[in-house]
N, C-alpha and C positions, 0 to 999 in steps of 0.2 A: 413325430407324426403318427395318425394313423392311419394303417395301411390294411387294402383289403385285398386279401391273395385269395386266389381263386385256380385250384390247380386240384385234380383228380386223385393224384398220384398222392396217397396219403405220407407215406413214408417221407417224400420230396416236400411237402407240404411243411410237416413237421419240422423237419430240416432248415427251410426258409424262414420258418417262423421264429425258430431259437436261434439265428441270426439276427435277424432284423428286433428282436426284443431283447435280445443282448444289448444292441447297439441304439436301446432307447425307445423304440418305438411299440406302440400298440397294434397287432394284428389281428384282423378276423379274420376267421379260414371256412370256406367253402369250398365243395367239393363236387357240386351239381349243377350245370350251367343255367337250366331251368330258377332253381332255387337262387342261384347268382342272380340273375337278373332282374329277380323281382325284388333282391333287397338291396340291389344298387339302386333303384325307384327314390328310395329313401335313406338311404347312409348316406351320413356326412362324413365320411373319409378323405383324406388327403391327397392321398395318390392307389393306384390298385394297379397290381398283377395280377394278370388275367394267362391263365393258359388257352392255346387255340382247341384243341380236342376236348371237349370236354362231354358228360354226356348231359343228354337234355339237350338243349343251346349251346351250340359251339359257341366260342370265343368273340369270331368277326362279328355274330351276329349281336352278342352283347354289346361289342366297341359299337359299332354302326347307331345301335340303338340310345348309347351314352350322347354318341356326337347330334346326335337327330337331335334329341330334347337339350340340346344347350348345355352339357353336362363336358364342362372342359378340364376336368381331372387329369396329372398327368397319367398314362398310361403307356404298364412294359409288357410289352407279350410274349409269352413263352411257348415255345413250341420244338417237336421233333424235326420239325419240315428244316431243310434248308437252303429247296430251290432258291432262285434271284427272285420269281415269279411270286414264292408266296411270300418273301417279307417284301416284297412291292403290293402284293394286296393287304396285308398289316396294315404298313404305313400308309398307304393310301386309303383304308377306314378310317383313318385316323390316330394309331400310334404314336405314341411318343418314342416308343425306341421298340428295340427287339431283339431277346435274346434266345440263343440255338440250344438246344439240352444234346448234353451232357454241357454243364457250363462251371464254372468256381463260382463258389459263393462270394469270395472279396469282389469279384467282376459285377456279381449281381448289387451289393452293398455300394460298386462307387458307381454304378448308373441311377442307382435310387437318390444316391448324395447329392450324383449333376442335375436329377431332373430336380429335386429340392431347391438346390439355387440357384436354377432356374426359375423356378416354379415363385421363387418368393420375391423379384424385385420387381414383377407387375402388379404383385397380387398384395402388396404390404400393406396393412392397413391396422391403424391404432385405435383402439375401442377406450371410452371412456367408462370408468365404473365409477361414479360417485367423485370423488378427489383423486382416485386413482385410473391408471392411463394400463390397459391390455395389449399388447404386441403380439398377436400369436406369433407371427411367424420367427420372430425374437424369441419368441419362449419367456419374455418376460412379465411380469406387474409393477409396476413403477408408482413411486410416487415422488410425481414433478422429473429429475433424472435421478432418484434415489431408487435403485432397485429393492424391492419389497420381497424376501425371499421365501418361494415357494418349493418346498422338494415336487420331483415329476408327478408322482402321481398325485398329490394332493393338486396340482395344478391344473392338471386334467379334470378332475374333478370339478375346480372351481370355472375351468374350461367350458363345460357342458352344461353346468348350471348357468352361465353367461349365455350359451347358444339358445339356449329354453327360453327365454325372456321371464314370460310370467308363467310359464306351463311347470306344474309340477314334475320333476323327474324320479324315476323309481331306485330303488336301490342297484338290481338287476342293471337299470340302463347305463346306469353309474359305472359300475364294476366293469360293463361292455368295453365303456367312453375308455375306463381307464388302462384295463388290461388285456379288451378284443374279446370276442364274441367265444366260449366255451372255453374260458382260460377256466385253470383247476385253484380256484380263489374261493373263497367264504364270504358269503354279501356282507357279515359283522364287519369285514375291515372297512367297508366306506363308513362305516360309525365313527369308527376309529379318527377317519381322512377329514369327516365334519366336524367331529369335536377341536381339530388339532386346525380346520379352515378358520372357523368359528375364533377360536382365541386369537390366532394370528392376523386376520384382518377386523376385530373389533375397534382396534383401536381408530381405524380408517372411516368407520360406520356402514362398515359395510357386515350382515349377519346372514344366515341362513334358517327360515321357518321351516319345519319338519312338522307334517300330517303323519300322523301315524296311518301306517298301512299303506299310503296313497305314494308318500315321498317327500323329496327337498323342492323348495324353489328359495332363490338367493333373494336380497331383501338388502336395499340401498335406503341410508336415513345419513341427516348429517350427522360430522364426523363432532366428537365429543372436544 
């Protein structure tokens, strides 16, 4: 998945992050509630941790704000508070769960896990690309029930360039989709991730056009 953690506390930040990318996932880190909120407007993330204190825009106000516009992500909130009082106003913005600091990281990783399967037996839905059949929440590419194997992050990749439709995507946004927003990555490697996309779904008819300077967009033809 990707996940957008939203917590002040840099060191803690960090910490979260090299868990949950350990364990697979892409993280974006923000640090300013302000700044949070204006780029949950637009991320397509999967799930987000949200801390309550934050500076700028606290926390409830950004939940509040998710739930208004239709924005039904799962969401974990983290906070110092422990009265009954405030994770009944959490949950009652709208939370999906909520965890107290000082906390263990495995505790944080298997409420991420439950809202995930949760999160994925309403929301399952199978995209067609061309002859071949996308499952996000599978994690796979099929073709027909023949699994079509993509390593994670070139799949991400192929991921984002799917969610684009016909919009060019940049290198930079690429590199985001696949590794989270200020990872310490080289934009060369999604060269690397297209060329290696490219040969493994040509056979499918499926290709990716590349503007120089502008970016990729994916590119469906029948299959040979």
């Amino acid at each position: 998945m990707r996940i957008t953690l939203v917590e002040d506390n840099v060191g803690l930040a960090k910490g979260i992050a090299y868990r949950l990318e350990d364990a697979g996932h892409a993280v974006d880190i923000l640090h300013d509630g302000t700044d949070a909120a204006e780029f949950l407007r637009t991320d397509t993330s999967d799930m987000i941790i949200l801390d309550i204190n934050l500076p700028g825009t606290d926390g409830l106000r950004i939940l509040s704000e998710l739930r208004e516009r239709g924005d039904q992500r799962p969401v974990v909130l983290l906070t110092a508070r422990a009265a009954t009082e405030d994770r009944v106003l959490g949950l009652d913005a709208g939370a999906d769960d909520y965890l107290i600091k000082p906390f263990e990281m495995a505790e944080l990783e298997a409420r991420v896990r439950a809202l995930a399967r949760r999160r994925a037996v309403p929301q399952r839905r199978v995209r067609q690309v061309g002859r071949l059949a996308f499952d996000p929440d599978a994690r796979q590419l099929l073709d027909g029930d023949t699994p079509v194997e993509l390593p994670r992050r070139e799949l991400a990749v192929f991921e984002c360039l799917l969610d684009a439709g016909e919009r060019l995507v940049t290198k930079s946004a690429l590199l985001d989709y696949a590794y989270g927003v200020g990872a310490d990555v080289e934009e060369q490697v999604i060269e690397v991730y297209i060329s290696r996309i490219r040969s493994r779904l040509k056979p499918y008819g499926i290709g990716i056009k590349a503007q120089r300077g502008l970016g990729y967009q994916l590119r469906v033809s029948e299959a040979p």
